[in-house]
C-alpha positions in Angstrom: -1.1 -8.2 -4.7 -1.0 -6.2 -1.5 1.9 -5.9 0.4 2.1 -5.1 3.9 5.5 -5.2 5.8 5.0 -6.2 9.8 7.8 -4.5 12.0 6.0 -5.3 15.1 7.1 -8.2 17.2 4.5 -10.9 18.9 1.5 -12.0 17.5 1.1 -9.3 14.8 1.6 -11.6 12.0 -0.5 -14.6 13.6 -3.2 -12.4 13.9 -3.0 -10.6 10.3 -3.5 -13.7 9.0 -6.5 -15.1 10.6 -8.4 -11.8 10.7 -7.2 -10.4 6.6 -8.7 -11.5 3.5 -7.2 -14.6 2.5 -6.4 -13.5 -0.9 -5.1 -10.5 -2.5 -2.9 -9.7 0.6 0.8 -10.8 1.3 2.5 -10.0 4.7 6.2 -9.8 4.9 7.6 -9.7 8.1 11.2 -7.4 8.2 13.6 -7.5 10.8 14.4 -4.1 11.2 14.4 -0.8 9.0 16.9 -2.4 6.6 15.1 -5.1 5.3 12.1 -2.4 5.5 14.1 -0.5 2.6 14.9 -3.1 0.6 11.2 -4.5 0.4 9.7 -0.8 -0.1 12.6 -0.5 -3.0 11.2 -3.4 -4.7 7.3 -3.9 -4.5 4.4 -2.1 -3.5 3.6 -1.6 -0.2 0.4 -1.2 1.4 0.8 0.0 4.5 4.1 -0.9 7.7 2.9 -2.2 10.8 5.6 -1.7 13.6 5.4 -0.7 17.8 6.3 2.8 18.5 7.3 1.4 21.7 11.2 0.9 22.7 13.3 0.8 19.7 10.4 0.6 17.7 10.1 4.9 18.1 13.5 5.3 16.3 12.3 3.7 12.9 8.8 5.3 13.5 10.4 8.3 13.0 12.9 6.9 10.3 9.4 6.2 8.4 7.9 9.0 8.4 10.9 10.8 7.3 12.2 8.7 4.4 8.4 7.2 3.2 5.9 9.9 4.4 3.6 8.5 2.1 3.5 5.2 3.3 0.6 4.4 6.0 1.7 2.9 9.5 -0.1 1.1 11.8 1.2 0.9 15.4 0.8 -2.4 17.1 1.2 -2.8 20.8 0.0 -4.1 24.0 -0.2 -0.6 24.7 -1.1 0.4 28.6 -2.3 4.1 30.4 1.3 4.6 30.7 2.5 4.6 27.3 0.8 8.4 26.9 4.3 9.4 25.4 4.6 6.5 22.8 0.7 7.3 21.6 1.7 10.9 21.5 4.6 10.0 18.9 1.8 8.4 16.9 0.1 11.1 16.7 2.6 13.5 16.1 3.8 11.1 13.3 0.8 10.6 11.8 0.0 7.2 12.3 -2.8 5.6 10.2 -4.4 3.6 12.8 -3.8 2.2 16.2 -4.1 -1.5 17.2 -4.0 -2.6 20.9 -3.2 -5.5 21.1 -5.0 -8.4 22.8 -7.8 -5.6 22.8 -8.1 -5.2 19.0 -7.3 -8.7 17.5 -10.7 -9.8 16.3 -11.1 -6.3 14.2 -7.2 -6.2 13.3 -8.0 -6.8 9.6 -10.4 -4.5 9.0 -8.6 -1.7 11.0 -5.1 -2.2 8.7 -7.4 -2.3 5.5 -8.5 0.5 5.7 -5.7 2.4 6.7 -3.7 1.2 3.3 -2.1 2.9 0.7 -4.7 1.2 -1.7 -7.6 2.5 0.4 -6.2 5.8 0.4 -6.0 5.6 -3.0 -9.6 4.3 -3.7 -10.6 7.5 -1.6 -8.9 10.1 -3.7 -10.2 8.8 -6.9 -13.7 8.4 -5.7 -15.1 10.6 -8.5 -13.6 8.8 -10.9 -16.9 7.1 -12.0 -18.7 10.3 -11.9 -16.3 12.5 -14.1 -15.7 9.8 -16.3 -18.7 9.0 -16.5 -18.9 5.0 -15.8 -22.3 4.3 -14.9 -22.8 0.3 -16.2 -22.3 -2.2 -13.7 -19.4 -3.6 -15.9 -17.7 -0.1 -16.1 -17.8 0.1 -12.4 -16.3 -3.5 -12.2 -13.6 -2.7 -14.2 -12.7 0.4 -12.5 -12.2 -1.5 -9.4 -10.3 -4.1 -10.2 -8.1 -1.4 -12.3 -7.7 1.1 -9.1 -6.6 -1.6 -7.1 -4.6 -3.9 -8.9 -2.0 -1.2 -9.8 1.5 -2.6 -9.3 1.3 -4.5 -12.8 0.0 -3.2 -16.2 -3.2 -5.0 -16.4 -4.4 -6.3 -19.8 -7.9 -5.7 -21.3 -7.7 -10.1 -21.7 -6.9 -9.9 -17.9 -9.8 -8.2 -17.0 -12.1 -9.5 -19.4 -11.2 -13.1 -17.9 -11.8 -12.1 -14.0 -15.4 -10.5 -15.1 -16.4 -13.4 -16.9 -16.7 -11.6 -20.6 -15.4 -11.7 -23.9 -12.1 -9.0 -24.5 -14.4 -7.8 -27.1 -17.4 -7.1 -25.0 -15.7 -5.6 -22.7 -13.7 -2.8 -24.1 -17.1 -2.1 -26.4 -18.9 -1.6 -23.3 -16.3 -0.3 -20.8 -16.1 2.8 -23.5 -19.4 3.2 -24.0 -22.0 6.4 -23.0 -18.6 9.0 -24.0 -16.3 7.1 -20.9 -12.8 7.0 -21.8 -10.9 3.8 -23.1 -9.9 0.9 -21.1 -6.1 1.3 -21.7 -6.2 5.1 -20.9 -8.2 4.2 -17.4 -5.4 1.4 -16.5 -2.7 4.3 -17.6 -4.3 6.5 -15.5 -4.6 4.6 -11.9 -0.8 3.5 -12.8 0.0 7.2 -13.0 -2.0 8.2 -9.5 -0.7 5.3 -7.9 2.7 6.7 -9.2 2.0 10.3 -7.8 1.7 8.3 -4.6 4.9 6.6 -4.3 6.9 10.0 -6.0 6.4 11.8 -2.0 8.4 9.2 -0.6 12.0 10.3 -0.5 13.1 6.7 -0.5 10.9 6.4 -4.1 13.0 8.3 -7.0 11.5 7.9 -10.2 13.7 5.0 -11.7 12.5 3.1 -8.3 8.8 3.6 -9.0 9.4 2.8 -12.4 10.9 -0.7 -11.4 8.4 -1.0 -8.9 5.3 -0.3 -11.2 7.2 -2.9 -13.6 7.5 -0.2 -16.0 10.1 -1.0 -18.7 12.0 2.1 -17.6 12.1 5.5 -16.4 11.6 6.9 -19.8 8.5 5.1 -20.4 7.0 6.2 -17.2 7.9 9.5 -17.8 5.8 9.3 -21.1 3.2 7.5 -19.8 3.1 10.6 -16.7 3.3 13.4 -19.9 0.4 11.2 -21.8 -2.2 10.9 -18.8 -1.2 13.8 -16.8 0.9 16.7 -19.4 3.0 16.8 -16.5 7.3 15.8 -15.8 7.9 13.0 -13.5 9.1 15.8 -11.2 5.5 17.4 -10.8 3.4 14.4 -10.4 4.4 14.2 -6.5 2.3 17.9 -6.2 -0.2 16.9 -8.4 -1.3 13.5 -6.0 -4.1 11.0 -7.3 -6.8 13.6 -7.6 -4.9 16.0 -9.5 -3.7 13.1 -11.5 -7.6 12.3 -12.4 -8.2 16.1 -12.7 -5.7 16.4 -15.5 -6.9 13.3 -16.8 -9.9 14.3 -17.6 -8.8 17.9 -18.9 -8.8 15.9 -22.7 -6.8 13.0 -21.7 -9.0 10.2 -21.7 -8.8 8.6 -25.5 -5.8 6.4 -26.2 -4.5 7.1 -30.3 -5.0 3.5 -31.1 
């Protein structure tokens, strides 16, 4: 499930609600960079939504200097005179910008696609091409891999949310010379991985725990098996050079 943390005081949450997908998305609203920590030490997170105005500036900057990685949204009634508040944004790299009261009815859609996960879904966008998943049912399952990364997904799993047999699914999904099922759920698990390693917040033993991983060690592996890089390179590498490698003689699983 998605996780977004909400910073910003007012109606941010209220609105989130009405103007997200109903399901598949979970907002958690922090009091302050603390609780912001904790949470981003203990699930995945999407994306921060928080005002850049006031105090808000301070963990702005706090942000982007402990989770550079991690998308922000600033949310605020925001006025002509706040010029030095949206220059911060942009100097900080903001994601998006929602004024608010001016932006509510497209609030959803401008936080979606401003996500980690949408980020995500834009580096591997070749995935299908180079590994060569052409079948409506290969493209299905590729989606629903990339995106629902923060548990290991099982081929049953899958098989049950497209409405096919376990069987038919992994004959299919590896047909036409595409790799394996279990090596494509390895590998978004691993760019997802890459992601949350250029967060200085995000050691490796805390995306391990995060990824539900049964440890470090096995991530490690699993990073060495998809990638044939350390833990300590994947950060560099980033999603696409974590399908690149990949599909350098990757893609079959041994069993």
């Amino acid at each position: 499930m998605s996780v977004i943390a909400v910073l910003a005081p007012g109606p941010a949450s209220a609105v989130l609600r009405r103007s997200m997908p109903r399901a598949g998305v979970r907002l958690v609203r922090c009091r302050g960079a603390d609780a912001l920590w904790r949470l981003a030490t203990s699930r995945l997170l999407d994306a921060v939504i928080l005002s850049p105005l006031g105090a808000g500036f301070a963990v702005l900057r706090d942000v982007r200097e402990h989770l550079p990685a991690l998308p922000v949204v600033a949310w605020a009634p925001f006025r002509a005179d706040d010029g030095e508040a949206l220059a911060a944004c942009r100097e900080g790299g903001v994601a998006a910008l929602v004024v608010e009261g001016v932006d509510d009815a497209v609030a959803g859609e401008l936080v979606s696609r401003a996500t980690l996960a949408a980020e995500r879904r834009r580096l591997l966008a070749d995935g299908p091409r180079v590994l060569r998943l052409t079948e409506p049912l290969q493209l299905r399952a590729w989606e629903l891999v990339v995106r629902d990364v923060e548990v290991p997904l099982r081929t049953e799993q899958i098989a049950s949310r497209l409405r096919v047999s376990r069987e038919h699914l992994s004959r299919q999904f590896g047909a036409g010379g595409a790799p394996n099922l279990k090596r494509v759920i390895d590998l978004a698990r691993v760019a997802c991985a890459a992601q949350l390693l250029q967060n200085t917040r995000t050691p490796p033993p805390v995306v391990a725990e995060i990824l539900r991983y049964a440890s470090a060690t096995h991530l490690a592996a699993t990073v060495r098996r998809i990638a044939d890089v350390a833990v300590g390179e994947l950060a560099d590498l980033g999603p696409r050079g974590v399908l690149s490698a990949f599909v350098r003689g990757r893609t079959r699983s041994r069993v």
